[in-house]
C-alpha positions in Angstrom: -41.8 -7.3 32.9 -42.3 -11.0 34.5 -41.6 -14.0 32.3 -44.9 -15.8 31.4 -44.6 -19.2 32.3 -45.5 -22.0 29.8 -46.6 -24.3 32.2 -48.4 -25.0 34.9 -47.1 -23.2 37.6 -49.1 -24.5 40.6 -48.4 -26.9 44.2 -45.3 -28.5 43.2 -46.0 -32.3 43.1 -43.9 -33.1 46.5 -46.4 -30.6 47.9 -49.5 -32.0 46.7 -49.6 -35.5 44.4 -53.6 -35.4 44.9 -56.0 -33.6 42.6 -59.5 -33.6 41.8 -60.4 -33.8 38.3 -64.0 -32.9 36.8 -64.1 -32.8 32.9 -61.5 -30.2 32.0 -60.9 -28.2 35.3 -58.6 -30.1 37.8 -58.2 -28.8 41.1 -55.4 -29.1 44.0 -55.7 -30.6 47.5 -53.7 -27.3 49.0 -55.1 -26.0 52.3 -54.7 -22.1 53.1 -50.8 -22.4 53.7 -49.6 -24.1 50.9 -51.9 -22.1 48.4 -50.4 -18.5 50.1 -46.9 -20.6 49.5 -47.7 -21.3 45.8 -48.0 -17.6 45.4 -45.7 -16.8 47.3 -43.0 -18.1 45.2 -44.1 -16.6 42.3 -42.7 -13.4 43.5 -39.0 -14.9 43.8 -39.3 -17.3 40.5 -39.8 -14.1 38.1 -43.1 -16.0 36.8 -46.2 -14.5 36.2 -48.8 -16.3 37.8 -52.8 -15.9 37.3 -55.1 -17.1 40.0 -58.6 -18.0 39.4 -61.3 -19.3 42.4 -63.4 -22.2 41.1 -67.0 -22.4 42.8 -69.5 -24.3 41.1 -70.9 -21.9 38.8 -67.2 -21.9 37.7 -67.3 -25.4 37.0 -70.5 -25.7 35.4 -69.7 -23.0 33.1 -66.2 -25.1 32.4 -68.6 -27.6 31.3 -70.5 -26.2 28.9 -68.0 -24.1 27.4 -64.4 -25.1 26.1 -63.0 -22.1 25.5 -64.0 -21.2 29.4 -62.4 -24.3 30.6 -59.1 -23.8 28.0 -59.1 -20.0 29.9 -58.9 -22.0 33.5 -56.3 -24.5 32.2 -53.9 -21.6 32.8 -54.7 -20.3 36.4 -53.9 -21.6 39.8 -57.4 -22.9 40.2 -58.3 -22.8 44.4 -61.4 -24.7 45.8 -64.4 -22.3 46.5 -67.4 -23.3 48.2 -69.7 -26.0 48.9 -70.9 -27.2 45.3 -66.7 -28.6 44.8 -66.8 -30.2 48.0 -69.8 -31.8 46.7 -67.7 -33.1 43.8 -65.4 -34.2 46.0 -67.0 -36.1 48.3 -68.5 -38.2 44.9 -65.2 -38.9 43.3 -62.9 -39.0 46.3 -65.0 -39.7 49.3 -63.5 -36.5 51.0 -63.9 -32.4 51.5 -60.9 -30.1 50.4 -59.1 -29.0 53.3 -59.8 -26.1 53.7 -62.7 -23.6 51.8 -60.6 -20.9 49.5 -63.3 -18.5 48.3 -61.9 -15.6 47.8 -63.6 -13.1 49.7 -61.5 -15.0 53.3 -58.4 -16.0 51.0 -57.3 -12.7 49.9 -57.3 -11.1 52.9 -54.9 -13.9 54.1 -52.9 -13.7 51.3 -52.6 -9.8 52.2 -51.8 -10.0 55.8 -49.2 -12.2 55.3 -47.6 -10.5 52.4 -44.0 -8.6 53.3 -44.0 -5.6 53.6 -44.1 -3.1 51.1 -46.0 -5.5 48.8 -47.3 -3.6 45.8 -51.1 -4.1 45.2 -53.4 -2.4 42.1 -57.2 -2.6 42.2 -59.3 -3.4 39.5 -62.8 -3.3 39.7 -66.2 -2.4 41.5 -67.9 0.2 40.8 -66.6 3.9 39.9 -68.5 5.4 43.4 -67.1 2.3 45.3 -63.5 1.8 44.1 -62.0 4.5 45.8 -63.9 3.0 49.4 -62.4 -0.3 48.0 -58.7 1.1 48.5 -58.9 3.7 51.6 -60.1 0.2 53.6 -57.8 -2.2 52.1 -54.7 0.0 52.7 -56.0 0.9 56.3 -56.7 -3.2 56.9 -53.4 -4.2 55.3 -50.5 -1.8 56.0 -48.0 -3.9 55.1 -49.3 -3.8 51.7 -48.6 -0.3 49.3 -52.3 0.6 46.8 -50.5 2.0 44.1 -53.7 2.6 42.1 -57.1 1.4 41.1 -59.6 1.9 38.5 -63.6 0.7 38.3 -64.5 -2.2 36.8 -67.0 -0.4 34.4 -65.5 0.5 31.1 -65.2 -0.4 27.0 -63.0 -2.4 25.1 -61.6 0.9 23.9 -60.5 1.6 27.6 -58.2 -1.0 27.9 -55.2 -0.1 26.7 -55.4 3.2 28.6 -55.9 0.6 31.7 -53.0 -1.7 31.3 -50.9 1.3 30.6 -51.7 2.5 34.1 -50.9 -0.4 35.7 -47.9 -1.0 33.7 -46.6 2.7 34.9 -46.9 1.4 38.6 -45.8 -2.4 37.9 -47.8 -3.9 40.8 -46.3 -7.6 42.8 -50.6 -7.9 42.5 -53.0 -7.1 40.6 -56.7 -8.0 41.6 -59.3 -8.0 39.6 -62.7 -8.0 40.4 -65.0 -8.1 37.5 -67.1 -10.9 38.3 -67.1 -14.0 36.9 -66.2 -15.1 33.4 -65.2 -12.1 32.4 -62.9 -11.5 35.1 -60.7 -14.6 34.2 -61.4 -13.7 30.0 -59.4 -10.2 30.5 -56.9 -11.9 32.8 -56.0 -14.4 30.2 -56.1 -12.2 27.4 -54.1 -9.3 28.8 -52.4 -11.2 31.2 -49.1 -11.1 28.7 -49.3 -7.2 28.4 -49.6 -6.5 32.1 -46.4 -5.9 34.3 -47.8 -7.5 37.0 -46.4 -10.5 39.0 -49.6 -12.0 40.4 -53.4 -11.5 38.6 -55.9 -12.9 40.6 -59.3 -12.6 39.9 -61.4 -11.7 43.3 -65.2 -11.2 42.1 -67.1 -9.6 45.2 -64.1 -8.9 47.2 -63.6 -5.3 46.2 -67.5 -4.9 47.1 -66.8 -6.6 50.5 -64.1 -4.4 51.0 -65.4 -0.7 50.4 -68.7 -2.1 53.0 -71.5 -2.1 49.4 -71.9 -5.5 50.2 -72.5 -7.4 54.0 -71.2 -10.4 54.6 -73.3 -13.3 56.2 -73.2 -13.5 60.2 -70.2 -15.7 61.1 -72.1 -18.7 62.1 -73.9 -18.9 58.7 -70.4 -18.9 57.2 -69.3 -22.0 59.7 -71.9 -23.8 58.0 -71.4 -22.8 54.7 -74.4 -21.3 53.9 -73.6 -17.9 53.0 -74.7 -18.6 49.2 -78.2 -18.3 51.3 -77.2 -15.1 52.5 -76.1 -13.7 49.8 -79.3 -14.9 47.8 -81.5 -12.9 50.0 -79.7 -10.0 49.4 -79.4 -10.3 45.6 -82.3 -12.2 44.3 -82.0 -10.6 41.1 -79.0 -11.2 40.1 -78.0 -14.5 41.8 -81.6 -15.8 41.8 -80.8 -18.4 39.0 -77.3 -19.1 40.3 -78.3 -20.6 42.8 -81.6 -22.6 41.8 -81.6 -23.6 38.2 -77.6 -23.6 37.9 -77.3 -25.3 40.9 -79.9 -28.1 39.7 -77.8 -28.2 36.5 -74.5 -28.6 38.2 -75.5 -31.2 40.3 -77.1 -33.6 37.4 -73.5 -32.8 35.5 -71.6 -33.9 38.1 -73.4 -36.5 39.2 -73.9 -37.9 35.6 -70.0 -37.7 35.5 -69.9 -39.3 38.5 -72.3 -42.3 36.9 -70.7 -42.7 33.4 -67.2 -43.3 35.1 -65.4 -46.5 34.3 -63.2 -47.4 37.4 -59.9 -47.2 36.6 -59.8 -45.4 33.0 -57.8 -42.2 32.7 -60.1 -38.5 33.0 -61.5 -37.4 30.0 -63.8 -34.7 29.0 -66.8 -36.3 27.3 -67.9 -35.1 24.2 -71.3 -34.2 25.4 -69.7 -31.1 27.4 -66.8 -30.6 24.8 -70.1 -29.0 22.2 -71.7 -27.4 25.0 -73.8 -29.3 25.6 -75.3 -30.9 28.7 -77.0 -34.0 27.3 -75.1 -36.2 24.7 -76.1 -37.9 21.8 -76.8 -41.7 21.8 -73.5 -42.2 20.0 -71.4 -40.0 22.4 -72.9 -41.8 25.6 -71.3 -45.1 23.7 -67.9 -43.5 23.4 -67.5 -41.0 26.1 -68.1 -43.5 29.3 -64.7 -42.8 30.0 -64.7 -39.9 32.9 -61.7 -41.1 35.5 -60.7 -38.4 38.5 -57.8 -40.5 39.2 -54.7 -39.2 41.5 -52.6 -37.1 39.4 -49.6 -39.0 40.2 -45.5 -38.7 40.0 -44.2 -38.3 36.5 -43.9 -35.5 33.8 -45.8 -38.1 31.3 -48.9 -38.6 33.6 -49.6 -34.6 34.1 -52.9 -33.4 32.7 -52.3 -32.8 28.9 -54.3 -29.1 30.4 -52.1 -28.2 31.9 -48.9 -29.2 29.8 -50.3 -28.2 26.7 -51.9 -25.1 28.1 -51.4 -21.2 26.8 -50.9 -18.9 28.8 -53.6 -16.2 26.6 -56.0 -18.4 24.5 -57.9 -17.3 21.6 -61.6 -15.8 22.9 -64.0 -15.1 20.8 -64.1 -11.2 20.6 -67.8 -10.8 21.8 -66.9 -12.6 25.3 -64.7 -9.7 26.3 -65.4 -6.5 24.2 -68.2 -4.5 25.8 -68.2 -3.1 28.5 -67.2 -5.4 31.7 -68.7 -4.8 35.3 -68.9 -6.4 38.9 -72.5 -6.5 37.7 -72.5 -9.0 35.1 -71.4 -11.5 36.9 
């Protein structure tokens, strides 16, 4: 079984001294290369290494929730979408290098894998999964499915779950689950699962086995497949992207406003409760919101990160019912 790592186990600091920083959740400057790299070495360390893709419905759920954000403080976090470039461009005056949702990432991280790389499927659903797999293996020969399972089942599933993937001891394990819960069962059974790599992939698997299109190509040069993807789903991503994306932008732009030049980053106490609008006497003491440079030494890393678990506490409601692709 892989070694957990107690630390943060992401771009090594000569790779990437820049970070961006909002509240809790601090993400790299790593374009496609480097991130496939990062991963990469997982595999010859012996450290198990979880993955998570942070959009901004990732980031505003961060906000309003610590023990969501304390759950990302021990994943790889990659850059997703247009909302964190917004964040960026407030804090830092520049984009990411390169857009690392997912849905493009993985099948990079596949292609380029050696061969013989061992990959288990976890998620979709039950009529779906099994699509999900033929394609992957016939897209990625280089890369051995040594078993899936849907993404639909009961807390009293799981153990007959990880002991399946356990028999088969995958180099990856993706799971698609949708987001939180996909990155609450990664942290939680991350320690119990033989796997070297957990990555949680949300649509992906969907993508894959053809149960949902992908936006026309130039719609994705322009990053405006959220549109696409609205128009196919209005149900279920109808608030995503309208109210949440009003409230994302007024939290991030009120970080943005509150920030004294120059003070260190810190997660006011307005979010910390779970809330979105402080009290009078938390706007007095929690002005201090600084997405500084992460920058050389040991003592100056995120305490997030340093301080982080690898399987935090969750409350038991978050994760035991029944999990599917469409929850998210």
């Amino acid at each position: 079984m892989p070694s957990v790592s107690k630390e943060y186990v992401g771009p090594e600091r000569r790779w990437t001294p820049r970070y961006l920083t909002v509240g809790p959740i601090s993400l790299p400057y790593v374009d496609r290369d480097k991130a496939i790299a990062t991963i990469r070495r997982s595999f010859a360390d012996g450290h198990q290494l979880c993955v998570a893709f942070c959009n901004s419905n990732t980031l505003l759920q961060a906000l309003r929730s610590p023990s969501y954000a304390e759950t990302l403080s021990n994943f790889l976090l990659l850059n997703d979408g247009i909302g964190v470039d917004i964040c960026s461009y407030l804090f830092k005056g520049r984009p990411f290098t390169d857009n690392l949702n997912g849905t493009d990432f993985i099948p990079n991280l596949l292609s380029d894998a050696v061969p013989g790389r061992s990959v288990y499927l976890l998620g979709a659903e039950p009529q779906w999964i099994g699509s999900s797999s033929q394609k992957i293996a016939e897209q990625f020969p280089n890369c051995k499915i040594v078993g899936s399972h849907h993404g639909y089942f009961g807390p009293d599933e799981v153990d007959h779950i990880i002991a399946r993937i356990n028999r088969v001891s995958p180099d990856i394990l993706l799971v698609g689950l949708g987001n939180p819960l996909q990155e609450q069962f990664i942290a939680k059974y991350a320690p119990r699962i033989q796997a070297r790599v957990l990555i949680g992939v949300g649509a992906f698997l969907d993508f894959s086995a053809g149960k949902v299109v992908r936006a026309p190509e130039i719609l994705r040069h322009w990053r405006l497949e959220w549109l696409f993807r609205l128009a196919q789903e209005p149900g279920r991503l109808g608030r995503r992207y309208t109210f949440d994306v009003i409230a994302f932008l007024y939290a991030v732009t009120r970080l943005r406003v509150t920030m004294r030049p120059g003070s260190e980053a810190e997660f006011p106490a307005a979010f910390r409760n779970g809330r979105l609008r402080p009290t009078l006497r938390e706007a007095a003491i929690d002005r201090s919101v600084s997405l500084g440079d992460a920058s050389g030494s040991e003592a100056e890393f995120s305490d997030a990160f340093r301080n982080a678990r690898l399987s935090p506490t969750l409350d038991e409601t978050e994760i035991d019912r029944s999990v599917s692709l469409s929850d998210a």
